[in-house]
Steps between C-alpha positions, in 0.01 A plus 500: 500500500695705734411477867338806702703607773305522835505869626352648863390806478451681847368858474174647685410715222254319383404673155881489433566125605213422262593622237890388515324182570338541165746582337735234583235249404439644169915500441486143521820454659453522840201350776448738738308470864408789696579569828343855691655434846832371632289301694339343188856476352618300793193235444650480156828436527402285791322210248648190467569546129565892515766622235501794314764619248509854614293743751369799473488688826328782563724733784138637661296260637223517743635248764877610403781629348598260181887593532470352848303222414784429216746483722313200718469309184867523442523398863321220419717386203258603249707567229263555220524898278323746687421821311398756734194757366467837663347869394850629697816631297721589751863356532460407852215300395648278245803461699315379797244275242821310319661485891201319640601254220279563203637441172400833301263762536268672302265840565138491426356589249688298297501354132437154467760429220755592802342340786502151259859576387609549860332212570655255233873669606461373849330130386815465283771640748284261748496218328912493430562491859530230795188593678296417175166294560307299259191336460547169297153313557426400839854556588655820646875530297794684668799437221769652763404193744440260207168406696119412385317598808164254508267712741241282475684170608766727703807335349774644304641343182898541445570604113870475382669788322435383155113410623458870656720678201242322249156571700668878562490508153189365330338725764662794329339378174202608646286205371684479137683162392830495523734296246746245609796688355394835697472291841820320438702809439353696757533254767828315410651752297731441201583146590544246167495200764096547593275381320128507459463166663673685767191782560287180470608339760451802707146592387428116607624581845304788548235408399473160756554808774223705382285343303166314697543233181848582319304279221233761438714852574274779580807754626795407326383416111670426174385700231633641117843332528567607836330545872270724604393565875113576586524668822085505533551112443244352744729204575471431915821433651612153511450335853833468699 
């Protein structure tokens, strides 16, 4: 089953932020929390476990202006898609929206179909890049560092390049096993010198750095001739 994607939705209209809510929900793709205030926003993003695929920011808000407030999450190193929402047209607008640092823009009323292709375009373009952020379990995954981030025992686990390249991509599955053949040629490439007892060796690894009992996986498991990775696993982080 393909994971939801968590979604903030900030907007102080509230007959429109319900329904968008609703709508998201009943798409099935996406899990959506509502924000009506920057204020509320901030307590948000603020959680210990806050992460959200992609916000949707609202430019008129009643305790400020959401291009402004998109710039001080950019100042903060927030990197996650922001997709501004506005009932303005104007050039000057959009130009000063995507300059604050937003990702795309889109004019109320809008069609769903777009908003959710919009949204998918930025996930992807997102997800390809170095400032991509996963959640893998209890762990917080930044591929570009090759770092598990344990927030709960504030200590960081070191991946090498094979370790990161294979998580990177069983994430990408999106819950659906992978075969052995697939991972081997997508992490080593064409290479007739590496075997499977080669990608063995590696899931073993990982799993002893992930795993709260790499005898019983809950994050990392081996399923249909190949590995599959359970994100929502509810395996706690080994002890350091």
């Amino acid at each position: 089953m393909a994971r939801e994607h968590p979604v903030l939705v900030i907007d102080d209209d509230m007959a429109l932020r319900t329904v968008l809510v609703e709508q998201l929900v009943q798409n099935g793709e996406f899990e959506p929390t509502e924000a009506a205030s920057l204020a509320q926003a901030d307590m948000l993003l603020n959680g210990a476990h806050a992460r959200f695929d992609v916000i949707l920011l609202d430019v008129n808000l009643p305790d400020g202006d959401g291009r402004d407030y998109c710039k001080t999450l950019r100042g903060r190193g927030i990197k996650t898609p922001i997709i501004m929402l506005t009932g303005h047209i104007e050039e000057g607008d959009v130009v000063s929206g995507l300059d604050a640092g937003a990702n795309d823009y889109i004019t109320k009323p809008f069609r769903l179909n777009e908003l959710l292709a919009r949204m998918r375009a930025q996930m992807r373009a997102f997800e390809g890049s170095e400032d991509a952020v996963f959640m893998i379990g209890p762990y917080i995954f930044r591929p570009s560092a090759k770092q598990l981030q344990d927030a709960e025992n504030n200590r960081k686990i070191r991946l090498t390049d094979k370790e990161s390249a294979i998580l990177k991509f069983l994430y990408r599955a999106e819950g659906k096993s992978v075969s052995r053949h697939v991972l081997l040629n997508e992490v080593w490439g064409y290479n007739a010198a590496v075997t499977t007892h080669t990608l063995e060796t590696h899931i073993y690894r990982l799993r002893q750095k992930i795993e709260s009992d790499p005898a019983i996986s809950q994050l990392l498991l081996t399923e249909g001739g190949g590995y599959r990775l359970n994100v929502d696993g509810g395996a706690q982080a080994p002890q350091a």
